[in-house]
C-alpha positions as CSV (number, residue, x, y, z in Angstrom):
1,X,-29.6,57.6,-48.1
2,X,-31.4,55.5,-45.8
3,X,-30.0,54.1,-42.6
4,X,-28.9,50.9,-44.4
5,X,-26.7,52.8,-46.6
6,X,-25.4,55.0,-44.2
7,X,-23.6,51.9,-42.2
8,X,-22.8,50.4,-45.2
9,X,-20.8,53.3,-46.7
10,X,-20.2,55.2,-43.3
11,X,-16.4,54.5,-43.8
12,X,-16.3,56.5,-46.8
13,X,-18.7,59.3,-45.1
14,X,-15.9,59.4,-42.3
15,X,-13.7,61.0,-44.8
16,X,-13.9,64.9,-45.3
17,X,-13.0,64.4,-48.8
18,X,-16.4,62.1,-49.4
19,X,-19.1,62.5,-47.1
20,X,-22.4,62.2,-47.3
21,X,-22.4,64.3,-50.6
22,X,-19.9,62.3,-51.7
23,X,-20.9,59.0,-51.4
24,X,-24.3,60.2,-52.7
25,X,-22.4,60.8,-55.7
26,X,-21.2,57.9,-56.5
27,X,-24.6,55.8,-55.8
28,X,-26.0,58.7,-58.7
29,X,-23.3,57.8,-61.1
30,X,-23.2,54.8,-64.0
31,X,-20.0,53.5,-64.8
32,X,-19.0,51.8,-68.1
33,X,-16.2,48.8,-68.0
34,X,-15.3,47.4,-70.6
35,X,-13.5,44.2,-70.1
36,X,-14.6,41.6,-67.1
37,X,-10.9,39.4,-67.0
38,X,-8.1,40.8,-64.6
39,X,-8.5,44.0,-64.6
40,X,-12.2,44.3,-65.0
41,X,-12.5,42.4,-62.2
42,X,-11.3,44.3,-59.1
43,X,-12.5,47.5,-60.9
44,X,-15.8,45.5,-60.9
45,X,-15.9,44.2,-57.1
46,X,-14.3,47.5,-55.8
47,X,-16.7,49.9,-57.5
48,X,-19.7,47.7,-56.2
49,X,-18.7,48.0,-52.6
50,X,-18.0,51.5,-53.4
51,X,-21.5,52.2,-54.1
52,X,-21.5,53.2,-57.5
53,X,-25.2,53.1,-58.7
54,X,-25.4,50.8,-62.1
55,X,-22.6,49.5,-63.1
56,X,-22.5,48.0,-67.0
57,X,-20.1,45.6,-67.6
58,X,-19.1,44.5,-71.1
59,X,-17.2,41.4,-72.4
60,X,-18.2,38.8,-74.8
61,X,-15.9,36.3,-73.4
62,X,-16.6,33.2,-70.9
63,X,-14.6,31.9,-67.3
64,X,-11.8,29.9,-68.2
65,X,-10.0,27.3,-65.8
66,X,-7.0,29.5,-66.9
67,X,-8.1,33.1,-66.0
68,X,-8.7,32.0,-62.4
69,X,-5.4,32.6,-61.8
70,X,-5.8,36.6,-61.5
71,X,-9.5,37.1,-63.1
72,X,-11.2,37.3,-59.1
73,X,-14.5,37.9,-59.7
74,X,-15.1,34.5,-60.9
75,X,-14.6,30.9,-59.0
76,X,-14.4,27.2,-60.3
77,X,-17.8,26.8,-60.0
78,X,-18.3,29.3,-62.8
79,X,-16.3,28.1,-65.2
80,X,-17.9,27.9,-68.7
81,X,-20.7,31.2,-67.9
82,X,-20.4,34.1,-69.8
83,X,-17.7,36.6,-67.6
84,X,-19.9,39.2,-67.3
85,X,-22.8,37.4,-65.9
86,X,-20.6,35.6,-63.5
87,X,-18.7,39.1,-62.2
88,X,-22.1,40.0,-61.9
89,X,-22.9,37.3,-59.2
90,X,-20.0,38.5,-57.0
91,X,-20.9,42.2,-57.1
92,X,-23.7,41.4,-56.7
93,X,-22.8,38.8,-53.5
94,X,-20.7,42.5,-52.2
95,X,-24.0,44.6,-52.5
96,X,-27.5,43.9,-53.4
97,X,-28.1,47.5,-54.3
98,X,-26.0,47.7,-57.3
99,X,-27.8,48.1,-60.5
100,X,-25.6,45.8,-63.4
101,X,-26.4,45.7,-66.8
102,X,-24.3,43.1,-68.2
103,X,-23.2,43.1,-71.9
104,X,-22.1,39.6,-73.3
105,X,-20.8,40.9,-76.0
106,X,-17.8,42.8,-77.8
107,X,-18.9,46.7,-78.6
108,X,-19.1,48.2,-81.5
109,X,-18.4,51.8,-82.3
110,X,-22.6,52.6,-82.9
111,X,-22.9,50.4,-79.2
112,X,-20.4,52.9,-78.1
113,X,-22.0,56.0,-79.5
114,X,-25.0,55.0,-77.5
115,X,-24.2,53.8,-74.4
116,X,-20.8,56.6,-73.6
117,X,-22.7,59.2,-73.5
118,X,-25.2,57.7,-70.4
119,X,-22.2,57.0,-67.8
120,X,-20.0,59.6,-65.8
121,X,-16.7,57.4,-66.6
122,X,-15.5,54.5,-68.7
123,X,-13.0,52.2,-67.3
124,X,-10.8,50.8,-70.1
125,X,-9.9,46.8,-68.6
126,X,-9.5,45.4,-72.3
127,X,-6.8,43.6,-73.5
128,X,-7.0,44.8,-77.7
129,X,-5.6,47.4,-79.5
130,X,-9.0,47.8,-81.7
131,X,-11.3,48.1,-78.9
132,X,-9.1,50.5,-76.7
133,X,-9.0,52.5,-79.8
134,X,-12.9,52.8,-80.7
135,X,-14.0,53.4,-76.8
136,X,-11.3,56.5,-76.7
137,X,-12.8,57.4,-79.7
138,X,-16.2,57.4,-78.3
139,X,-15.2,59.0,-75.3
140,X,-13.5,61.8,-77.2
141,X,-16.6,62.3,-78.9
142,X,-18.9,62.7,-76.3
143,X,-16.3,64.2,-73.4
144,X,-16.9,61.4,-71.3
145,X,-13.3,60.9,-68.6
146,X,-11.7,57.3,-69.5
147,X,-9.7,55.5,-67.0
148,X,-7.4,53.2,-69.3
149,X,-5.4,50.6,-67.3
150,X,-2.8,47.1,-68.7
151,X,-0.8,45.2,-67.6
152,X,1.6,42.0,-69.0
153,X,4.5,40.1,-67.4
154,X,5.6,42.0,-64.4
155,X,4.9,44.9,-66.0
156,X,1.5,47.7,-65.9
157,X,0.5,51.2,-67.0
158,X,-2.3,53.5,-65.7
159,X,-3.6,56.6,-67.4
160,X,-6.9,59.0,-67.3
161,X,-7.8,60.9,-70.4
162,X,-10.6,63.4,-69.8
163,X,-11.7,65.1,-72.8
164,X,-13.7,67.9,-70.9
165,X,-9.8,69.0,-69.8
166,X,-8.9,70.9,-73.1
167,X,-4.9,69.8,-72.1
168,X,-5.9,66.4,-71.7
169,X,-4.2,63.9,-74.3
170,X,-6.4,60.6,-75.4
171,X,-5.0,57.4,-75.6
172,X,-4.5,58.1,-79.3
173,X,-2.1,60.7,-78.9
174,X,-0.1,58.3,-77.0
175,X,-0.8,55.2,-79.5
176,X,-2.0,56.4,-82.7
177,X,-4.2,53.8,-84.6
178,X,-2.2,53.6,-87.5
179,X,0.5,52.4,-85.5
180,X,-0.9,49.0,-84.1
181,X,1.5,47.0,-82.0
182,X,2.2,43.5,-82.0
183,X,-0.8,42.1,-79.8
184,X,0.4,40.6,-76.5
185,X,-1.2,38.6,-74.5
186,X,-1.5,36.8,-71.4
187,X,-2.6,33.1,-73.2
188,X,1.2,33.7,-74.4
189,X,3.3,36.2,-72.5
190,X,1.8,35.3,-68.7
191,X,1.2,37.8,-66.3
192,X,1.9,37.7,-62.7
193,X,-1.3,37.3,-60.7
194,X,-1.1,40.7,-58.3
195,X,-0.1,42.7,-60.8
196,X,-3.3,43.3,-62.6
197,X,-4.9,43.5,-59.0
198,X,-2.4,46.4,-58.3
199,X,-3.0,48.2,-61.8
200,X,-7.3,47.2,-61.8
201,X,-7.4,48.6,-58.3
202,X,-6.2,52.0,-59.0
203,X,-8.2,52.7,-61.8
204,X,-11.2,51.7,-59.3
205,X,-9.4,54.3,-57.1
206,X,-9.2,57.1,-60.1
207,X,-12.9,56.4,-60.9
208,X,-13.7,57.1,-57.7
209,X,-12.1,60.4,-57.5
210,X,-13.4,61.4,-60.8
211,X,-16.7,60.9,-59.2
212,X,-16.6,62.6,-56.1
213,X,-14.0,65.1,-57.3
214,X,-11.1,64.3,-54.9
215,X,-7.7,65.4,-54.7
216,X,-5.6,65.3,-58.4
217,X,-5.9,62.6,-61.6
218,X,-3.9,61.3,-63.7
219,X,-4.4,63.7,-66.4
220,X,-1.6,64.1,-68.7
221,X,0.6,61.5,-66.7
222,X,0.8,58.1,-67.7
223,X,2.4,55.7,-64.7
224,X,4.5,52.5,-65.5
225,X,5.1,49.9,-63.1
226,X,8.1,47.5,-63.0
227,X,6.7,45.2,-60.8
228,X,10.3,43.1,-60.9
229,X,11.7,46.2,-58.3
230,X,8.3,47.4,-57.4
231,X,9.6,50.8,-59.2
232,X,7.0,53.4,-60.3
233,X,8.3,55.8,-63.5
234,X,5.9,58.5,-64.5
235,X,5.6,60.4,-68.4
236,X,4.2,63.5,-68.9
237,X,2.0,63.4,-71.7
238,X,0.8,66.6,-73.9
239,X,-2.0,66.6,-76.0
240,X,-0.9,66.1,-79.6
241,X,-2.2,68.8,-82.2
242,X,-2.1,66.5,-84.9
243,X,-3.8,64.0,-83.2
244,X,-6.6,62.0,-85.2
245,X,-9.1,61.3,-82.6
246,X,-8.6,64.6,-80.6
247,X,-5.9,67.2,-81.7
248,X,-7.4,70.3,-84.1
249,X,-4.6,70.3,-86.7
250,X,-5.3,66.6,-88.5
């Protein structure tokens, strides 16, 4: 790191957990997020000032007067650009150094196959059944950790699967893909603003750790937030056997 860096990140070198190793981690590492609305964004802005490396960011849609309500990496002024060019103009504005590759586009499942396998972690900030559904898939595949967040109403979950853990569920053996629910959606459920800033911010948080290495994940737990009593409730989640993205017996 050069002096530059070393003021710029020298809060997170204060920590024993990070360091200098630490932080040199995470400027080494490539980071997949798929999704550039609520939760994308804070994931988005918080791994950029973190220092992660080369961020690519995937979404095919474009800034709405609507999402400016909770989508924060955009403004007014940006209204009608394609999301993942304008979150890449505030990381950006956050720090210089980060490498983005931006993908305006939704990705497939032969996308997926080649682009997993090049990143450390995939941060799930999607807001469909089919696409949560092909990127565990892909992550399954090619042991690659996923950080899946969502969030609706008052309400938000947060979960990491990490295939390289042989008691690590995927999201599949929590929803199985023959077992679509009804799709929900902000456009016509609503979703209070904070809440996806509270659920998008820890996943940047679990990222990190997975990165650096710190202290425990969220393997095996999947956390639920009632943001109506700002109560946390917590599932412990086994890998399924018969599981047909991960388990050995389907």
């Amino acid at each position: 790191m050069n002096d530059d860096q070393l003021l710029r990140y020298s809060r997170h070198i204060l920590l024993d957990e990070v360091g200098i190793e630490g932080q040199q981690q995470l400027i080494d590492s490539h980071v997949l997020i798929v999704g550039a609305g609520g939760l994308g964004s804070p994931v988005a802005l918080y791994l950029a000032a973190s220092g992660v490396g080369h961020i690519t960011i995937a979404d095919h849609d474009t800034v709405d007067l609507t999402n400016l309500q909770r989508q924060i990496a955009h403004s007014t002024k940006r209204v009608g650009e394609a999301k993942v060019t304008s979150a890449a103009q505030a990381m950006h504005a956050l720090n210089p150094e980060v490498r983005i590759t931006p993908l305006a586009h939704k990705l497939d499942a032969a996308e997926l196959d080649r682009l997993v396998p090049t990143v450390h972690v995939v941060v799930d900030c999607c807001d469909n059944f089919t696409t949560r559904q092909a990127v565990n898939a892909s992550c399954v595949k090619h042991q690659v950790p996923l950080v899946s967040g969502a969030a609706i109403r008052l309400d938000g979950q947060l979960a990491v699967y990490d295939a390289r853990d042989a008691q690590s569920p995927c999201y599949a053996c929590l929803f199985p893909p023959d077992t679509a629910p009804e799709e929900v959606r902000c456009a016509t459920m609503g979703v209070l603003a904070p809440l996806v800033g509270v659920i998008g911010t820890m996943q940047a948080m679990e990222t990190v750790k997975l990165i650096t290495g710190i202290g425990s994940r969220l393997v095996g737990r999947l956390q639920m937030l009632d943001g109506r009593g700002m109560e946390w409730n917590e599932m412990r989640v086994k890998r399924n056997p018969s599981c047909p993205v991960c388990g050995q017996n389907h």
